[in-house]
DSSP file (Angstrom, degrees, kcal/mol; ACC not computed):
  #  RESIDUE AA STRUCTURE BP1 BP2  ACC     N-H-->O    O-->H-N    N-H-->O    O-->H-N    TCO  KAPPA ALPHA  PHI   PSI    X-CA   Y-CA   Z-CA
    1    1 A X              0   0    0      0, 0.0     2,-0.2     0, 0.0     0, 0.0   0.000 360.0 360.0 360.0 137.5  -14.1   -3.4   -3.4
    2    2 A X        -     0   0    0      1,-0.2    28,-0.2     2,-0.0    29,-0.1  -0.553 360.0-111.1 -92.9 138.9  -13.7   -3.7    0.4
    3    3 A X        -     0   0    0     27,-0.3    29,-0.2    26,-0.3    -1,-0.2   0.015  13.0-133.9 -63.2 176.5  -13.2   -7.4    1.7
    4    4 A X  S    S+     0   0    0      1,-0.3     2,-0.3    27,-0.1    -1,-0.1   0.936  93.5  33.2 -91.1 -43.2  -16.0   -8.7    3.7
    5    5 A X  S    S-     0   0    0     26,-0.1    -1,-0.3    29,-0.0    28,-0.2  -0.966 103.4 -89.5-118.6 141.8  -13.3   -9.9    6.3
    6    6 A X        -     0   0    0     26,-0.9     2,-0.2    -2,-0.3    26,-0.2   0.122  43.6-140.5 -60.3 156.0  -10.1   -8.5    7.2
    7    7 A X        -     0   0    0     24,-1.2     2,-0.3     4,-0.1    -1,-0.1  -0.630  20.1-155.6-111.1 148.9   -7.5  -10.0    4.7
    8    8 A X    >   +     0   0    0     -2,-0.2     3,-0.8     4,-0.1     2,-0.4  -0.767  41.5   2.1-141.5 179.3   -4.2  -10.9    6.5
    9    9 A X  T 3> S-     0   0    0     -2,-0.3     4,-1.1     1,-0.2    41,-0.1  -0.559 123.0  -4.1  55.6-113.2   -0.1  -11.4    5.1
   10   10 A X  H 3> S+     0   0    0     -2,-0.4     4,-1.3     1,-0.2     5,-0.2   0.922 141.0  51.2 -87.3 -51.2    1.1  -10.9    1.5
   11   11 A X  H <> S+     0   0    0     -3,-0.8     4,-3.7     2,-0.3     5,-0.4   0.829 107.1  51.1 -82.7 -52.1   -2.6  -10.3    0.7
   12   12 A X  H  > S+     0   0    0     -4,-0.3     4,-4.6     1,-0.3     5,-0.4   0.972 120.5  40.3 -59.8 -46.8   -3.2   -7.4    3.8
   13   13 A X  H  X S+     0   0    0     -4,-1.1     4,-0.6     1,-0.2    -1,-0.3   0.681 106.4  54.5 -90.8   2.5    0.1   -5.5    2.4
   14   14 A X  H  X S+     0   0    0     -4,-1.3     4,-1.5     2,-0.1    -1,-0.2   0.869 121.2  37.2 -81.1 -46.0   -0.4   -5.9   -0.9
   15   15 A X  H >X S+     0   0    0     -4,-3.7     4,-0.6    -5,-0.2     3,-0.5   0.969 115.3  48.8 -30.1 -76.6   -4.0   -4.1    0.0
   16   16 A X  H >X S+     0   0    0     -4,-4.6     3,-4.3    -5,-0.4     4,-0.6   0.987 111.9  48.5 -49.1 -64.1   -3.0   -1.9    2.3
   17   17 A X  H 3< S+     0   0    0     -4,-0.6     3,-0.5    -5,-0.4     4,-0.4   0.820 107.3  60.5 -53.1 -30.3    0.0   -0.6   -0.1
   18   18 A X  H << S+     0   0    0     -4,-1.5    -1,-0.4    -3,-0.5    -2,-0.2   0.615 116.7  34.3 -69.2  -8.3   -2.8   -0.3   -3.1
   19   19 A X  H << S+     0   0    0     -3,-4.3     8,-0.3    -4,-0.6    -2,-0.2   0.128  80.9 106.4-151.6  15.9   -4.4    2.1   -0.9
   20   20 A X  S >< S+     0   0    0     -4,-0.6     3,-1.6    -3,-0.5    -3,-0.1   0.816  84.7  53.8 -71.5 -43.1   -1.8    4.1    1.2
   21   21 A X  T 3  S+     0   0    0     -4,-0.4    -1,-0.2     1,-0.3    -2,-0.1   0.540 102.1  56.5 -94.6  20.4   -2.3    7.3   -0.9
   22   22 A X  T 3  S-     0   0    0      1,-0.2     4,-0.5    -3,-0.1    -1,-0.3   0.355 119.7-115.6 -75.3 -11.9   -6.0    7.1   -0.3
   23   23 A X    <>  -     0   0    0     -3,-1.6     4,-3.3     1,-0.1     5,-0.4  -0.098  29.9 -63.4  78.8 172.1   -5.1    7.2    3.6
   24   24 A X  H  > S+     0   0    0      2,-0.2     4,-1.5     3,-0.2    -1,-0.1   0.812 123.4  49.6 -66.3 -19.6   -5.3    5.0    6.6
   25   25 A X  H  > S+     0   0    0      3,-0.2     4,-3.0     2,-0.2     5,-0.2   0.967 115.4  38.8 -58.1 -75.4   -9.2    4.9    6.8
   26   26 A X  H  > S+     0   0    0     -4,-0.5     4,-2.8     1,-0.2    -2,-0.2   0.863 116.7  51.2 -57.1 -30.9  -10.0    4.0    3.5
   27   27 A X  H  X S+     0   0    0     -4,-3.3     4,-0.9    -8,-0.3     6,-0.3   0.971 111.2  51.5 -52.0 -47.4   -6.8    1.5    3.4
   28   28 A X  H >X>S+     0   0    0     -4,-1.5     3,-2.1    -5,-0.4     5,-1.4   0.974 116.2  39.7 -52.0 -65.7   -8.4    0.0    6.9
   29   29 A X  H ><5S+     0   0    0     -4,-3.0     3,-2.8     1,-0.3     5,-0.4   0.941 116.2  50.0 -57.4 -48.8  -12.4   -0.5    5.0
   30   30 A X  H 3<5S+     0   0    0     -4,-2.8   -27,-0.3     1,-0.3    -1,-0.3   0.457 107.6  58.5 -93.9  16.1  -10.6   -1.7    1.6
   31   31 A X  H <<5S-     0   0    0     -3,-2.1   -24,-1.2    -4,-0.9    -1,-0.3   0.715 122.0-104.3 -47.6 -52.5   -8.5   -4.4    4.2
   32   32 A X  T <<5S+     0   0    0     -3,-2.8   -26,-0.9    -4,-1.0    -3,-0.2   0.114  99.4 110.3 111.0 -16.6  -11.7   -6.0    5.5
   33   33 A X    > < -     0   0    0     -5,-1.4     3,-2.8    -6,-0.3    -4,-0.3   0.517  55.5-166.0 -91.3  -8.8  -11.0   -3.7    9.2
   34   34 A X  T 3  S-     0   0    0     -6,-0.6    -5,-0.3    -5,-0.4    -1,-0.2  -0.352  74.1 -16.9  67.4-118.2  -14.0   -1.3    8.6
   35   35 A X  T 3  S+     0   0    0     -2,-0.1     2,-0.7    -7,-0.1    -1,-0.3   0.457 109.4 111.3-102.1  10.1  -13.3    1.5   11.1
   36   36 A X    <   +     0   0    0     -3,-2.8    -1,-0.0     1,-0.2     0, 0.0  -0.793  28.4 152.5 -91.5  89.9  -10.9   -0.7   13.0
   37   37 A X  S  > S+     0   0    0     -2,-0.7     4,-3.9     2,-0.2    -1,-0.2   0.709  72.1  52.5-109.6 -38.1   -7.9    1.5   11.9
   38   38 A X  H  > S+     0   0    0      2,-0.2     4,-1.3     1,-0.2     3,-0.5   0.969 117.0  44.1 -35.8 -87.3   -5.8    0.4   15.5
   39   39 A X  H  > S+     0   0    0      1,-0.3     4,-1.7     2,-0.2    -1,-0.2   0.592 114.9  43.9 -51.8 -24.7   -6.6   -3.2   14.4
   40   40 A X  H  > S+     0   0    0      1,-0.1     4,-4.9     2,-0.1    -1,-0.3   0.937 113.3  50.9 -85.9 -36.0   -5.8   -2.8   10.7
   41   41 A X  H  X S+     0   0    0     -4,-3.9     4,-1.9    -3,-0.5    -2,-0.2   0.922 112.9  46.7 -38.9 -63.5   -2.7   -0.9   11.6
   42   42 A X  H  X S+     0   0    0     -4,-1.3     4,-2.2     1,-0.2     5,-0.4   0.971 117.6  50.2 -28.1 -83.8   -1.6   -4.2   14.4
   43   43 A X  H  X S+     0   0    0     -4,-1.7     4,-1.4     1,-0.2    -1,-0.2   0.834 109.7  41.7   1.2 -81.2   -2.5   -6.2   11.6
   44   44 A X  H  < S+     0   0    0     -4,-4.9     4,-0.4     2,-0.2    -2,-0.2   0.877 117.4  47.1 -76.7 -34.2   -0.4   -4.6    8.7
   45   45 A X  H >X S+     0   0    0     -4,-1.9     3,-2.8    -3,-0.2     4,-1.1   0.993 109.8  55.2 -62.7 -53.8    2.9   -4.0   10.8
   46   46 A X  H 3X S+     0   0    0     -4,-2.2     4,-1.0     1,-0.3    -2,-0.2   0.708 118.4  37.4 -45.5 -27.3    2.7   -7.8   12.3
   47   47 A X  H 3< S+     0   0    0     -4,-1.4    -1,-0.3    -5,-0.4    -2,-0.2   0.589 110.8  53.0-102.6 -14.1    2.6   -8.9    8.6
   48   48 A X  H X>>S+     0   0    0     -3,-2.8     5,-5.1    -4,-0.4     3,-0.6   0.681 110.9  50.8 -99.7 -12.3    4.9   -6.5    7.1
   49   49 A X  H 3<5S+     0   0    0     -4,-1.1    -2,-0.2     1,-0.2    -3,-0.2   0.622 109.7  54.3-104.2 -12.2    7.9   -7.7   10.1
   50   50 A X  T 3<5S+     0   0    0     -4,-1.0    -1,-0.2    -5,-0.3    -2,-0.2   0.481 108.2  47.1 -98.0  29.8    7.0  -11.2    9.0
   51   51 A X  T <45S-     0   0    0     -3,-0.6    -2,-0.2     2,-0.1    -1,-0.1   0.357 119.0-114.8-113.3 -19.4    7.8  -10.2    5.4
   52   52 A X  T  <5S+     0   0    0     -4,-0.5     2,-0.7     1,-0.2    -3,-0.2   0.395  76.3 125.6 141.6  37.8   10.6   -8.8    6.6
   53   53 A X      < -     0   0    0     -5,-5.1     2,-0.9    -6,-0.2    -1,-0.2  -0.866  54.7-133.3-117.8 136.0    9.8   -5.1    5.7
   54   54 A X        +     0   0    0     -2,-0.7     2,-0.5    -3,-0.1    -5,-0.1  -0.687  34.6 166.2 -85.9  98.1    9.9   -2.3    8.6
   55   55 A X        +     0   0    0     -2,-0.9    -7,-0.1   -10,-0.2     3,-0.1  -0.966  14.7 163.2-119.4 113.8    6.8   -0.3    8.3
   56   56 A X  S    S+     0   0    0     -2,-0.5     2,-0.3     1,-0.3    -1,-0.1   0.562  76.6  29.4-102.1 -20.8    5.7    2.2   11.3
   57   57 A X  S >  S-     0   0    0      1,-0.1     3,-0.6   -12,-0.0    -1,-0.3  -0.949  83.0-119.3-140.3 167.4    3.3    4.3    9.3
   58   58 A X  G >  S+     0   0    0      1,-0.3     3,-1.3    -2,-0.3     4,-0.1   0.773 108.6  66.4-113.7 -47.6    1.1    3.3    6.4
   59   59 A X  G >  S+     0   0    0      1,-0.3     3,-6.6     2,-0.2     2,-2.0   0.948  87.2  77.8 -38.5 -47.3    3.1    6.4    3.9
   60   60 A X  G <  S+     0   0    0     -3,-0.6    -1,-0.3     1,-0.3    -2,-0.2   0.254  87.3  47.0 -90.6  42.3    5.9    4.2    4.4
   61   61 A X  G <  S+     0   0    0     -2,-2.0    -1,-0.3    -3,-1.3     2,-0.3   0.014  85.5  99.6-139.3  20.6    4.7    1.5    1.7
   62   62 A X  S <  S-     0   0    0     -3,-6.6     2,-0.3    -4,-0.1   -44,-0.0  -0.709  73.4-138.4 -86.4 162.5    4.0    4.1   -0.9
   63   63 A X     >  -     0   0    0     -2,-0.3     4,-1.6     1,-0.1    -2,-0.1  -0.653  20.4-108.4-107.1 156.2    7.1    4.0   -3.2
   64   64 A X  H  > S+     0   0    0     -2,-0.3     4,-0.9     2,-0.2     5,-0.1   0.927 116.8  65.4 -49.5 -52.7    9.0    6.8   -4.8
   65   65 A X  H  > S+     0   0    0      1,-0.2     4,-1.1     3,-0.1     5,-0.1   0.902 107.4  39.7 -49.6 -73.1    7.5    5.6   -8.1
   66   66 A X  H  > S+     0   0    0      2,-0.3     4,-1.1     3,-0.2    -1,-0.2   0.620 111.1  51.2 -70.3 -35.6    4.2    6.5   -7.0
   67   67 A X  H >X S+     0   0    0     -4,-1.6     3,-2.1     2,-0.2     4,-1.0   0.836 114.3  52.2 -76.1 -98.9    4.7    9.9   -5.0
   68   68 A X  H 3< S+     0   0    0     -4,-0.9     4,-0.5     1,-0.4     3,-0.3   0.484 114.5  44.0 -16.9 -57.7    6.6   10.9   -8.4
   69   69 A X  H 3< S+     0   0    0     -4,-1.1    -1,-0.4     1,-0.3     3,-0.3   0.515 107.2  52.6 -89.0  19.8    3.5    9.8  -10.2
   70   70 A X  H << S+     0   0    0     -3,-2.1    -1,-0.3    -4,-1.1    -2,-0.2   0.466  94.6  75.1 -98.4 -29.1    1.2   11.2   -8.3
   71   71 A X  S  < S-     0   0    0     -4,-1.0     2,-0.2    -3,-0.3    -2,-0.2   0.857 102.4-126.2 -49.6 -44.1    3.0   14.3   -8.7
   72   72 A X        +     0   0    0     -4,-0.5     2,-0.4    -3,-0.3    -1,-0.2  -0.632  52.4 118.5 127.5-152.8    1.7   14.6  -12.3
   73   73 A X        -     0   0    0     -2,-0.2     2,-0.4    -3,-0.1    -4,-0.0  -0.844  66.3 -66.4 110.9-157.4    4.4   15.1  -15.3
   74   74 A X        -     0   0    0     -2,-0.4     2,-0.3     2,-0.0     0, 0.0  -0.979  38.5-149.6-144.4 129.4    5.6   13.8  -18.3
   75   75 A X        -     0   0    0     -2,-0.4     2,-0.4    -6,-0.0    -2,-0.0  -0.798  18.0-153.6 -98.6 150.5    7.7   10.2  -17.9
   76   76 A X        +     0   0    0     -2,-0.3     2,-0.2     3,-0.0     3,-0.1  -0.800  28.4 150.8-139.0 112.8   10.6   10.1  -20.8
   77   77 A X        -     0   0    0     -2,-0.4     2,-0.1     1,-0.3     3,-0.0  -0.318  49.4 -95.2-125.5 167.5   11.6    6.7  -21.9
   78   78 A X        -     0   0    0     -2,-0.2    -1,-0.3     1,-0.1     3,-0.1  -0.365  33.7-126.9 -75.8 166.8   12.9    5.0  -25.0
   79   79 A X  S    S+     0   0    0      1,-0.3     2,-0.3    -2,-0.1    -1,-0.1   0.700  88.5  12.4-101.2 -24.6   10.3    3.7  -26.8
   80   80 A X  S >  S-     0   0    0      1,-0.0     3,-2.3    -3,-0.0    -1,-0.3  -0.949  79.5-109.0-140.5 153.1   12.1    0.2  -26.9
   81   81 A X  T 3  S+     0   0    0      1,-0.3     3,-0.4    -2,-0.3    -1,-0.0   0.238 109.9  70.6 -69.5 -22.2   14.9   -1.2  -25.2
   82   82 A X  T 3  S+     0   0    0      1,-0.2    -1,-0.3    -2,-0.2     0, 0.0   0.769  98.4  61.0 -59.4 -50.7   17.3   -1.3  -28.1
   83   83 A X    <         0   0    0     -3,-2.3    -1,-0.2     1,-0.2    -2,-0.2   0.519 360.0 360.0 -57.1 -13.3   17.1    2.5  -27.6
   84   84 A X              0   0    0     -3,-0.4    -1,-0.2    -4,-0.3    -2,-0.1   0.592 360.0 360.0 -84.5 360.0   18.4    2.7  -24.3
């Protein structure tokens, strides 16, 4: 559900990051920034350099885990830890 107003700090990149491999639009509306994609951008780097993470484009708070699973595949784990 997209905030009603744009949502700002831990809260904007935790957002923003749920919604990176959807792209920058939809990440900007589910923010709280609507079509204000400039503004959500300003936003989400100002918050991400006072978290102390260097972000210049939006990709670059998807993880590896997530491009892996997005990839599609089979994950192969132990089934409990004892096993590892």
């Amino acid at each position: 559900m997209a905030e009603s107003k744009p949502l700002e700090g831990i809260e904007l990149v935790d957002c923003a990051k749920a919604n990176a491999e959807q792209g920058v639009a939809i990440a900007a509306h589910q923010c709280g920034f609507g079509t204000g994609i400039d503004q959500f951008m300003i936003a989400l780097k100002s918050a991400c350099k006072n978290m102390g993470i260097e972000v210049n484009a939006l990709e670059d708070l998807i993880t590896g885990q997530q491009r892996i699973q997005s990839l599609g595949g089979v994950e192969v784990a132990p089934d409990t830890p004892s096993e590892l």
